[in-house]
C-alpha positions as CSV (number, residue, x, y, z in Angstrom):
1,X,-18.6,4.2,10.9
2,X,-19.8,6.8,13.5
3,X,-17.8,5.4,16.2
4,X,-15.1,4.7,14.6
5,X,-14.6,7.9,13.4
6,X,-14.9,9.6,16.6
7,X,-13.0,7.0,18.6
8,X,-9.9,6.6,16.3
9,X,-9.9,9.9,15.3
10,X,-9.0,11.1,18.9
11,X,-6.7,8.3,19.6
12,X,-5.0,9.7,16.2
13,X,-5.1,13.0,17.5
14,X,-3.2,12.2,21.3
15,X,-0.5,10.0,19.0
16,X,-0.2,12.8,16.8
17,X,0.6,15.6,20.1
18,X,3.2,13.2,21.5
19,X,5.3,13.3,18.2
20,X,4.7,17.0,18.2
21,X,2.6,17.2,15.2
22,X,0.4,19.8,16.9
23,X,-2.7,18.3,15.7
24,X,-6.4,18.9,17.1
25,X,-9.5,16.7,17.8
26,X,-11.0,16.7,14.1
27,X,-14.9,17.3,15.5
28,X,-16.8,20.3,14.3
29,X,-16.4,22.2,17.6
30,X,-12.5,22.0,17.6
31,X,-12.5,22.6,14.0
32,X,-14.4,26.0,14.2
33,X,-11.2,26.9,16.4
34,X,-8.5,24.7,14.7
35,X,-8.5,26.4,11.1
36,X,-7.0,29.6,12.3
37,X,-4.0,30.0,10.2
38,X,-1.8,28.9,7.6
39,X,-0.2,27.2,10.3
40,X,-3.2,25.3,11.4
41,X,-3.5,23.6,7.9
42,X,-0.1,22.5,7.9
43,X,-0.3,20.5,10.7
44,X,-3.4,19.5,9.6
45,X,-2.0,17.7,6.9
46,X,0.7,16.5,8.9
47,X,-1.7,14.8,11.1
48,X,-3.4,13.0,8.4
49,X,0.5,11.5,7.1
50,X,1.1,10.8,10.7
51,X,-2.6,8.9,10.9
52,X,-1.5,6.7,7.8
53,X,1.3,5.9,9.4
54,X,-0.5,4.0,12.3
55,X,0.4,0.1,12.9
56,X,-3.0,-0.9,11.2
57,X,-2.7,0.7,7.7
58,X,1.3,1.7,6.7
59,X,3.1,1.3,10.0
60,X,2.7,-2.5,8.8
61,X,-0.4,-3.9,8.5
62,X,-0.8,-2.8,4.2
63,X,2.7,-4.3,3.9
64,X,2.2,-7.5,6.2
65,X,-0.9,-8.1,4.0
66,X,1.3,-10.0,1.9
67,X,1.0,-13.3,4.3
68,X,-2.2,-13.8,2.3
69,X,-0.8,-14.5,-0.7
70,X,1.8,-16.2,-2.5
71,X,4.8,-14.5,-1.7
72,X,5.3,-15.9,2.2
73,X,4.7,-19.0,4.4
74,X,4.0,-18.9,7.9
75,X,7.5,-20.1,10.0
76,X,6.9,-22.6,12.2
77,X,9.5,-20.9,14.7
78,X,7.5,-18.1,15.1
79,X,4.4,-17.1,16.9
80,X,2.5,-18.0,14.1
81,X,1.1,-14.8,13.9
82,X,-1.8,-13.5,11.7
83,X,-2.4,-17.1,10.9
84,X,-6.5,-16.8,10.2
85,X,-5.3,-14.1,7.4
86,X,-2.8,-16.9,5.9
87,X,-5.1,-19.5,6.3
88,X,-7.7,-16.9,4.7
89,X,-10.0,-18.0,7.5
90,X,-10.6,-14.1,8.6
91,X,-14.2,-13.3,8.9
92,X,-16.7,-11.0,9.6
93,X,-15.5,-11.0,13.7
94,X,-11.6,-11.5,13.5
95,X,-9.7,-9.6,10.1
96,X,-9.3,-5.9,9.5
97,X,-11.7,-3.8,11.3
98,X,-8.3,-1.7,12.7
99,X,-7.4,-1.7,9.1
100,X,-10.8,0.1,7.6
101,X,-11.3,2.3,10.7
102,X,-7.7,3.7,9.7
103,X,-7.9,4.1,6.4
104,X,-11.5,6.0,7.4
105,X,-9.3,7.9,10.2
106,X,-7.5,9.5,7.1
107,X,-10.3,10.1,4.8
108,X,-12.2,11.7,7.6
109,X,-8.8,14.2,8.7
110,X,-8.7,14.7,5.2
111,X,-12.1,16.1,4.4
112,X,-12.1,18.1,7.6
113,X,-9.0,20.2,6.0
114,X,-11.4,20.5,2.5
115,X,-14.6,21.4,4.6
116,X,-12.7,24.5,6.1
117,X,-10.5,25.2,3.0
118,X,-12.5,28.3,2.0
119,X,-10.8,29.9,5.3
120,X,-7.8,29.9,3.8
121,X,-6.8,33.0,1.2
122,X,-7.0,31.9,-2.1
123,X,-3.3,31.5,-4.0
124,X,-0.9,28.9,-3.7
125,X,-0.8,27.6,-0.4
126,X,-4.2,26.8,-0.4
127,X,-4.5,25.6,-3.5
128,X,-1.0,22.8,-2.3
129,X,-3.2,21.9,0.8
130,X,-6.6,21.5,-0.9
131,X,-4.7,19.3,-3.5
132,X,-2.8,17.1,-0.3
133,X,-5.8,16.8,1.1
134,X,-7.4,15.2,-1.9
135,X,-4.6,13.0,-2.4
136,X,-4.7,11.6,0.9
137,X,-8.5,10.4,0.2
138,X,-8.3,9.0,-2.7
139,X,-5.5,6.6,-1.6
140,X,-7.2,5.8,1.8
141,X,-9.9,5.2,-0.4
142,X,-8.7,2.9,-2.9
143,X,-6.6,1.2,-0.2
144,X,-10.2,0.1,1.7
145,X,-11.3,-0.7,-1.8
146,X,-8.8,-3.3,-3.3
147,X,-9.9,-5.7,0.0
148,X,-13.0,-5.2,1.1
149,X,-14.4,-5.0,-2.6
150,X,-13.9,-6.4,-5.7
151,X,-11.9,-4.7,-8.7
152,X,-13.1,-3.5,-11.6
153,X,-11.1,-5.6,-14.0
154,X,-11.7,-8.7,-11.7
155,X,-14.8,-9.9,-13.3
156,X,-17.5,-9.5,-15.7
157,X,-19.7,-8.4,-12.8
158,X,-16.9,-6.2,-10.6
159,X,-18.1,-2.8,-12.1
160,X,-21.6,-3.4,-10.7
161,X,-21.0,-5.0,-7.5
162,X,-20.8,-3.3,-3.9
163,X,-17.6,-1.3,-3.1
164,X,-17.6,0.9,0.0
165,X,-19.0,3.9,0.9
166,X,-16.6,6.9,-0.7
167,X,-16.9,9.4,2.5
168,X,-16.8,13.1,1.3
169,X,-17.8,15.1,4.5
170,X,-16.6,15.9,7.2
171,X,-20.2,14.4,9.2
172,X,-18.7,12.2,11.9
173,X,-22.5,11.0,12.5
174,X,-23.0,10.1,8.6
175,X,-23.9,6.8,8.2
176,X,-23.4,6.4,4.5
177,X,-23.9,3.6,2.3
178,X,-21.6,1.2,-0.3
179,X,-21.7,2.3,-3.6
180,X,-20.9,0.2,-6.7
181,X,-17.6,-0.2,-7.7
182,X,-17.8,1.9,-11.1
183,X,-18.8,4.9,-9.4
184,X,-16.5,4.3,-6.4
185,X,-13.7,4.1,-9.2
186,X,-14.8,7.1,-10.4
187,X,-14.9,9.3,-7.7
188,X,-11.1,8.2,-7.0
189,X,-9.7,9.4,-10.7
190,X,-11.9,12.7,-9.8
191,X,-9.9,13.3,-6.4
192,X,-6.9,12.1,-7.7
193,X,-7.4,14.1,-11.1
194,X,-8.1,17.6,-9.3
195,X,-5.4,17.0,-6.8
196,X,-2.9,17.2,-10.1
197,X,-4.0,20.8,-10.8
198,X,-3.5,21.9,-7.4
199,X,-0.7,20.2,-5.8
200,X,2.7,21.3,-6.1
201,X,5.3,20.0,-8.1
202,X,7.6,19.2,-5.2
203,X,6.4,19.0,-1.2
204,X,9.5,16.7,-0.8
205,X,9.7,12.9,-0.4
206,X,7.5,12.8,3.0
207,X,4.4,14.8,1.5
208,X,2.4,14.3,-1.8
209,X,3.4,16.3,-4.4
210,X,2.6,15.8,-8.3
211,X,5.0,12.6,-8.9
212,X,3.5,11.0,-6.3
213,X,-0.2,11.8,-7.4
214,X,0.2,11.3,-10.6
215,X,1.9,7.9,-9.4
216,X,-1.0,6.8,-7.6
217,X,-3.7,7.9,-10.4
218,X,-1.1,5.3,-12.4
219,X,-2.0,2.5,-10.2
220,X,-5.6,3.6,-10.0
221,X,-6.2,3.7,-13.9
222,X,-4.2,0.3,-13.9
223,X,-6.8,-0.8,-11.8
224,X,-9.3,-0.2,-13.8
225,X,-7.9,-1.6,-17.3
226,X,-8.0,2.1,-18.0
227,X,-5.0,1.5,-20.5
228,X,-3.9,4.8,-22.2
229,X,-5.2,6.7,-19.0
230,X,-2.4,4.6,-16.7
231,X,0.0,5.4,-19.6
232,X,-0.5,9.1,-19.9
233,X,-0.6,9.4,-15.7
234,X,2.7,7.7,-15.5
235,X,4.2,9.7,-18.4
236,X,4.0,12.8,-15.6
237,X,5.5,11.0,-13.3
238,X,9.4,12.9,-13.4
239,X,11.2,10.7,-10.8
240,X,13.8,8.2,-12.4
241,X,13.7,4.8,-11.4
242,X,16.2,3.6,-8.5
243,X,19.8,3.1,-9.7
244,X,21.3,-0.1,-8.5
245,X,24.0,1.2,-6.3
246,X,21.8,3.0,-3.5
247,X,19.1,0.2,-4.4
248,X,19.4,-1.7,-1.2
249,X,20.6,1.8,1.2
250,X,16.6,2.8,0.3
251,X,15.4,0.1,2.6
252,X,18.0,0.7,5.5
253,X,17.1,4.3,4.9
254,X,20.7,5.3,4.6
255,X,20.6,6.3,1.3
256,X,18.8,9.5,-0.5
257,X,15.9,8.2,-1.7
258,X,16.6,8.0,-5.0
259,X,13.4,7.0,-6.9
260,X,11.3,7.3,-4.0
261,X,8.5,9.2,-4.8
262,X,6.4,9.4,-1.6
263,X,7.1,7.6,1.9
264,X,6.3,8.1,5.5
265,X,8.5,9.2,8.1
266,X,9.5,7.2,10.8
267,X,11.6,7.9,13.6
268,X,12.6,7.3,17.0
269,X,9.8,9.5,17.8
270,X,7.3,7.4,16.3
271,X,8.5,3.9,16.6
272,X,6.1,2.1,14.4
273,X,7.6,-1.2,13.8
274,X,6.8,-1.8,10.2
275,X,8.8,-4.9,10.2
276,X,7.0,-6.7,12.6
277,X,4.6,-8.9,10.7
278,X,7.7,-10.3,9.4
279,X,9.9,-11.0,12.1
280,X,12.1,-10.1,15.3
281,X,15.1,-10.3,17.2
282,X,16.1,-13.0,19.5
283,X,19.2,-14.7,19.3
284,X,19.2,-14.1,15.7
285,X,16.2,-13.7,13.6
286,X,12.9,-15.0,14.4
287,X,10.4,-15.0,11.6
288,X,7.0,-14.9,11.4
289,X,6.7,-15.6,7.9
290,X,9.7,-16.1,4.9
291,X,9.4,-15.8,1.4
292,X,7.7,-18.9,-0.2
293,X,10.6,-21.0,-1.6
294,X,9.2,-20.9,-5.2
295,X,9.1,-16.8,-5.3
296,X,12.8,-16.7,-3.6
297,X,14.2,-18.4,-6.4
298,X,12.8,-16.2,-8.9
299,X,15.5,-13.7,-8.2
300,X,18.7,-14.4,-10.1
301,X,21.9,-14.1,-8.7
302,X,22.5,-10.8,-9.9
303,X,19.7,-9.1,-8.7
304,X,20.5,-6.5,-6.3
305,X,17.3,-7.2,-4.7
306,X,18.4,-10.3,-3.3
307,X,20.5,-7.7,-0.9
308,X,18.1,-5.6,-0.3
309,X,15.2,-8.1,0.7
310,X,16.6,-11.1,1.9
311,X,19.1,-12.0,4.7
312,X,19.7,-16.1,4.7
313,X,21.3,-17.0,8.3
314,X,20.6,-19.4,11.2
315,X,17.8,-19.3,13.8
316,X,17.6,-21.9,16.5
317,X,20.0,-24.1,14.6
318,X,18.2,-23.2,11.2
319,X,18.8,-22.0,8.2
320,X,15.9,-19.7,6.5
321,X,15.7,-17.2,4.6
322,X,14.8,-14.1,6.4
323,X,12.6,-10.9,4.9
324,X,14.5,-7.4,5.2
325,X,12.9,-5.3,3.6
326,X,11.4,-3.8,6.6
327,X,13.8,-5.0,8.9
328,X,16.1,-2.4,10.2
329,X,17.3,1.6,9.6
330,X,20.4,3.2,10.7
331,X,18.4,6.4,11.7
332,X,16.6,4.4,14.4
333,X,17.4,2.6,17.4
334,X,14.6,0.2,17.0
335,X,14.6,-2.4,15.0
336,X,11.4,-2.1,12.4
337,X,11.6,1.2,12.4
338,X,12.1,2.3,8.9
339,X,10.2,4.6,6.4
340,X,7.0,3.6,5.1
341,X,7.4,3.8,1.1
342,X,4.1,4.3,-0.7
343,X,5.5,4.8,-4.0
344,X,8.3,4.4,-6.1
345,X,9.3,5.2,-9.7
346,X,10.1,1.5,-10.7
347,X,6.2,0.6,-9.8
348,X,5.0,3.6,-12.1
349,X,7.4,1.9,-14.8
350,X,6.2,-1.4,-14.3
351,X,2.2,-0.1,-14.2
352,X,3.8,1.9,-17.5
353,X,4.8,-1.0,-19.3
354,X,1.8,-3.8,-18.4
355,X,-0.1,-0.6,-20.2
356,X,1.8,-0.5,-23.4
357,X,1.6,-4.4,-23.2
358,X,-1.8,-4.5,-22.9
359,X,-2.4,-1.8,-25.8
360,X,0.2,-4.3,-28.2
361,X,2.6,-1.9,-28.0
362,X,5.4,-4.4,-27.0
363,X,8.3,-2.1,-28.3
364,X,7.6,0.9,-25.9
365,X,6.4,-1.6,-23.1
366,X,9.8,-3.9,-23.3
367,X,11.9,-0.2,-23.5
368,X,9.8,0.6,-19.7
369,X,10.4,-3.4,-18.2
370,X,14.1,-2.5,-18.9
371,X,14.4,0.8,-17.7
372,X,13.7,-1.4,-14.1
373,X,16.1,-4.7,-15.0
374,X,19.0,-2.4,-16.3
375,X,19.4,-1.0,-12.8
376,X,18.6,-4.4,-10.8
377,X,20.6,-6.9,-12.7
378,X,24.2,-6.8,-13.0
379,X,25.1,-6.3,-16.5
380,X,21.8,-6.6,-17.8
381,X,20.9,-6.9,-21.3
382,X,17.2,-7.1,-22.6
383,X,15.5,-10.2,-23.3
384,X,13.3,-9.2,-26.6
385,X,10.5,-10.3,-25.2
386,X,6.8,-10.3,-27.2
387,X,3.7,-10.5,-26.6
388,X,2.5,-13.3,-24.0
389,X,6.1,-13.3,-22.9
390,X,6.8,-9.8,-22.5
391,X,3.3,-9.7,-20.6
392,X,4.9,-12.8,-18.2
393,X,8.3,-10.9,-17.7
394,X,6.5,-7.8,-16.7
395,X,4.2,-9.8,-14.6
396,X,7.2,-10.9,-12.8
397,X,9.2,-7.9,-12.6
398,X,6.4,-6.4,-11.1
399,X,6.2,-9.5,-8.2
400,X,9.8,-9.4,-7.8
401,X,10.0,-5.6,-7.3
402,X,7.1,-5.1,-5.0
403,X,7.2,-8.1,-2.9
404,X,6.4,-7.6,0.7
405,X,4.7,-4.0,-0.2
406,X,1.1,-5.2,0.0
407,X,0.4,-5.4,-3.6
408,X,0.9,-8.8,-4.8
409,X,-2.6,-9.7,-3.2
410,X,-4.7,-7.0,-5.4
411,X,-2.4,-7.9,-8.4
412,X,-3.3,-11.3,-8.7
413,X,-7.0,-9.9,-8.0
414,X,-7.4,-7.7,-10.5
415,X,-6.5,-10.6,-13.0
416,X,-8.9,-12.9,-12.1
417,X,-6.4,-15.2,-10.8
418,X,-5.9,-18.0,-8.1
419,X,-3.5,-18.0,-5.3
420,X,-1.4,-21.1,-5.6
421,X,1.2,-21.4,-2.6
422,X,4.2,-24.2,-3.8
423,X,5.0,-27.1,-2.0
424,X,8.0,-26.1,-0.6
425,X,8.8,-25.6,3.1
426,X,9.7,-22.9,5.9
427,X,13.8,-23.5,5.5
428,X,16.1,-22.0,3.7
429,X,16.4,-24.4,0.9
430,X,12.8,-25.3,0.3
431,X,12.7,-28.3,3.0
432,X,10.5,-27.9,6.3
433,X,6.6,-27.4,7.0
434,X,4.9,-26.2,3.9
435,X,1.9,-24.0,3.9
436,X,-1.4,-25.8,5.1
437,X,-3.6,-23.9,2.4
438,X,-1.5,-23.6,-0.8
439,X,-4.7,-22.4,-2.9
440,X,-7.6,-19.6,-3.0
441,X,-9.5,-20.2,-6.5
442,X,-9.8,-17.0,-8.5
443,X,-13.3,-16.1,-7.7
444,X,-14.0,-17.1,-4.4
445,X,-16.0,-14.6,-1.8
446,X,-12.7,-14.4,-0.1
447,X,-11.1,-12.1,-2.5
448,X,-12.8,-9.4,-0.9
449,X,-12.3,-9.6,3.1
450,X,-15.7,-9.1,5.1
451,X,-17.2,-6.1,6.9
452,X,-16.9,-6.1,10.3
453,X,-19.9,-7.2,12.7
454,X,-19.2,-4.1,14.6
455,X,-19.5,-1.8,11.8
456,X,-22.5,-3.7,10.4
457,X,-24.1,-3.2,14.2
458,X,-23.3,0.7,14.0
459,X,-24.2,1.5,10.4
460,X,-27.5,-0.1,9.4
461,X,-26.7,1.4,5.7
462,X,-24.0,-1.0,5.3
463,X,-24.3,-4.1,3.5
464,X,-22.2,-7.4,4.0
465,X,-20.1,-8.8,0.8
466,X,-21.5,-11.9,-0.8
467,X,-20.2,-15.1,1.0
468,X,-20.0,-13.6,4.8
């Protein structure tokens, strides 16, 4: 990881200075000049948002993640893009080494800030950035985790398998080890958990505050099959869900954010194109990939969603339907350009109710389902469901409402279950080329993606996964 570190760390930093972040080179010698001021930790901080908002982790590459699973087939009128992650033929030489040495970009800006903390005065401030600086860890963390290891309600044998090294100083020549997955777990609730006491209630939608920590400690806990612990986290959690009429203005970013908890700027300044795993302009839209036929018709006709995700219109004399969720914003001149959201009050509902679900508490768990539906559907009244069927209608919910957000491929992970692509095809109405590979069998070494050779070559500590 040493060169990682050191080499993305500086690209992060020039990025970061020509979008006037005032950020420094995060090595020991800058840092003994960096921490100066209250001021220097502030852009700290900003530096470490602006980090996770680079092209391989949230400027698209999380979000694009969703080609591996069942939500998207490759278009055959596009470049046929990220195809060996589709095909889930990535390995140890082609896959996500820019992903991990992102996400290890972040951790390793964020435990710069906590080495020099004790700088700072105590009181508030310090106490807000000590508590950001956690946050921002622990997700980078447990975004590395849900690929490249397995999940701890996965399998019998998750909690004792390899997860990755969980990188707590600021040592850019540390070679550390993987650890197993129970006490990788554990660290994150123990970030995540302090950051609750220290953060403040409300740093605004572009910085971590409590909602959003709490949020994520949700999703962690949910993770974990941690029941009452992903109940209690989301209880905190003050942010309504989205209302249906600025539903589909969140994605366009025209609207206040309501229900957005956290998300990452993006501007004409930074010009990450978040919507380009997806697809582009030319004469119309050109996908790279559109929803799989099966998972487009799981979206009724009153679902507000339907506007907000899809667009279906012609491309080279075809009809397909296109993915817009990350397509476009009106405070951009680029196309792709649009706010990274992390998290949203609707997920922390939906972790909320699979909870209750799973605890047989189907009363409280159908009352958090329908606090979602009642602002997607038009006219919505609640189904009643029980039991299995409350668990399947939640299940859904929960693909319908994050679909294209990177989640759908740790979802169906942490359950233990396959991938199973339809049959349909690229078009519009379920006719065209259909995916090659339609199925990866729940427990196949492919679930968790495989260490790159060049950080196997750097490290000797590190370990491949199984199967690689």
């Amino acid at each position: 990881m040493k060169k990682y570190f050191i080499i993305l760390i500086l690209l992060a930093t020039f990025t970061s200075c020509e979008n006037q972040l005032e950020t420094f080179p995060t090595s020991s010698i800058a840092a003994d000049e960096a921490f100066k001021n209250e001021g220097d930790f502030t852009n700290a901080v900003r530096g470490a948002y602006r980090a996770m908002l680079s092209g391989s982790y949230y400027g698209g590459a999380l979000q694009g993640f969703d080609v591996m699973t069942d939500n998207l087939i490759i278009s055959q009128k596009g470049r046929l893009s990220q195809q060996f992650r589709h095909d889930w033929a990535y390995d140890p030489n082609t896959g996500f080494a820019a992903y991990m040495a992102s996400a290890y970009t972040v951790i390793q800006d964020a435990n710069f800030i906590l080495a020099n903390i004790d700088l700072l005065d105590e009181g508030d401030f310090k106490n807000n950035i000590k508590g950001e600086a956690l946050a921002l860890r622990a997700l980078a963390h447990f975004d590395i985790a849900r690929y490249f290891a397995k999940i701890p309600t996965q399998s019998s044998d998750a909690a004792a398998s390899l997860a990755m090294p969980y990188v707590t100083i600021a040592d850019v020549n540390d070679l550390p080890s993987r650890i197993t997955v129970a006490e990788y777990y554990t660290n994150l609730v123990a970030d995540l958990s302090e950051a609750t006491t220290l953060v403040n209630d409300d740093n605004g939608t572009f910085q971590m505050g409590k909602d959003a920590v709490n949020g994520i400690l949700a999703r962690v806990y949910l993770h974990m099959g941690n029941w009452q612990d992903a109940i209690d986290a989301a209880n905190e959690v003050a942010v309504d869900v989205e209302d249906r009429d600025s539903f589909v203005g969140i994605w366009n970013d025209s609207e206040v954010p309501s229900g957005v908890i956290f998300k990452l700027q993006n501007n004409n300044v930074s010009r990450v194109t978040l919507g380009v795993p997806y697809s582009q302009t030319a004469n119309g839209i050109k996908d790279e990939y559109v929803p799989d036929y099966a998972l487009f018709q799981q979206y009724d006709a009153s679902d507000i969603r339907l506007a907000g995700y899809f667009e279906t219109s012609l491309f080279d004399g075809l009809m397909y339907n296109h993915v817009m969720k990350w397509y476009s914003s009106i405070s951009t001149t680029s196309l792709g350009v649009v706010d990274a959201k992390i998290i949203r009050a609707s997920e922390v509902l939906l972790t909320k109710a699979e909870a209750l679900a799973e605890l047989g508490q189907d009363g409280p768990a159908r009352d958090a389902l329908d606090a979602v539906r009642a602002e997607r559907y038009f006219e919505f009244s609640s189904g009643g469901e029980v039991g299995s069927a409350l668990k399947a209608a939640i299940a859904l919910e929960r693909r319908l409402e994050l679909a294209f957000e990177g989640s759908r491929f740790s979802d169906l992970k942490r359950k233990g279950m396959s991938i199973e692509r339809s049959e349909f095809g690229d078009l519009a109405d379920g006719t065209g080329v259909p995916a090659v590979f339609q199925t990866l069998n729940a427990g196949d070494f492919r679930f968790q993606v495989p260490i790159p050779i060049g950080e196997l070559n750097l490290n000797p500590n590190m370990e491949q996964s199984p199967g690689w």
